[in-house]
C-alpha positions as CSV (number, residue, x, y, z in Angstrom):
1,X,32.7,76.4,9.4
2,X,35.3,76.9,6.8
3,X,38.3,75.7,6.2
4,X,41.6,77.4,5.0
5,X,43.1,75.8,1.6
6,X,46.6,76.4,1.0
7,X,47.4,77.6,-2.3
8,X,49.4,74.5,-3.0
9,X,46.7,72.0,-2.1
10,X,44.6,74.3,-4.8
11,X,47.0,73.5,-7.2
12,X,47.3,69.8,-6.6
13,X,43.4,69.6,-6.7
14,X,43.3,70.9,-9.5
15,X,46.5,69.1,-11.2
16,X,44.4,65.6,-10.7
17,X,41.3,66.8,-12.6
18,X,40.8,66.5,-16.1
19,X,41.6,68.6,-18.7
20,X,38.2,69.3,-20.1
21,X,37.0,70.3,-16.2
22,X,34.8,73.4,-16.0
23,X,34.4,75.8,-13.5
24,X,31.5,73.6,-11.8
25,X,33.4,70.4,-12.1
26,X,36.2,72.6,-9.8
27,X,33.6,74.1,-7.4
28,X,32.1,71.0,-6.7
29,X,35.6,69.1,-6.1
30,X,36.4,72.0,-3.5
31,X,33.0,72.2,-2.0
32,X,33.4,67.7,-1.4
33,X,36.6,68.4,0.0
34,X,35.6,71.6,2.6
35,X,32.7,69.0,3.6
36,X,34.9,66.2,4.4
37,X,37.2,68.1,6.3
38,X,34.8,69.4,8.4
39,X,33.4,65.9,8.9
40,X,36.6,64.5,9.7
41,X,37.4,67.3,12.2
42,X,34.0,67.1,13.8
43,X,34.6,63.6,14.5
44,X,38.2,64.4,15.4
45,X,36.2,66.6,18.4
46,X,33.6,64.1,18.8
47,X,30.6,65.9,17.3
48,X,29.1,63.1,16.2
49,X,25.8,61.6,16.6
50,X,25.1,57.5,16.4
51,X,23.3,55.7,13.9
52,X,21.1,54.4,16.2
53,X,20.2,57.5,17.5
54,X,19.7,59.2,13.9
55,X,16.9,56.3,13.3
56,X,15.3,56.6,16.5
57,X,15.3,60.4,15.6
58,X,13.6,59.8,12.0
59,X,11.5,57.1,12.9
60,X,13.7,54.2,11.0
61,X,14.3,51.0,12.1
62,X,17.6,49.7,13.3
């Protein structure tokens, strides 16, 4: 699921980075953001799954 950046958050992302950034340091600070706002929007619709339930899953302890 992608989201849609406006171009004015582009520009404000990449206003706060450094001025010796490269391509990759850019990519990676869009590719963080897409995944956090998919995160927060999943748990917005409650798409979530419990700790609890992700150790009992994997075998982990509580």
């Amino acid at each position: 699921m992608s989201t849609t950046m406006a171009k004015d958050q582009a520009h404000q992302l990449v206003d706060r980075m450094p001025d010796n950034s490269t391509w990759d340091d850019l990519i990676y600070e869009i590719y963080v953001r897409e995944v956090i706002d998919e995160g927060l929007a999943d748990s917005r619709a409650e798409r979530v799954t419990g700790v609890g339930e992700l150790r009992k899953k994997y075998g982990l302890p509580e």
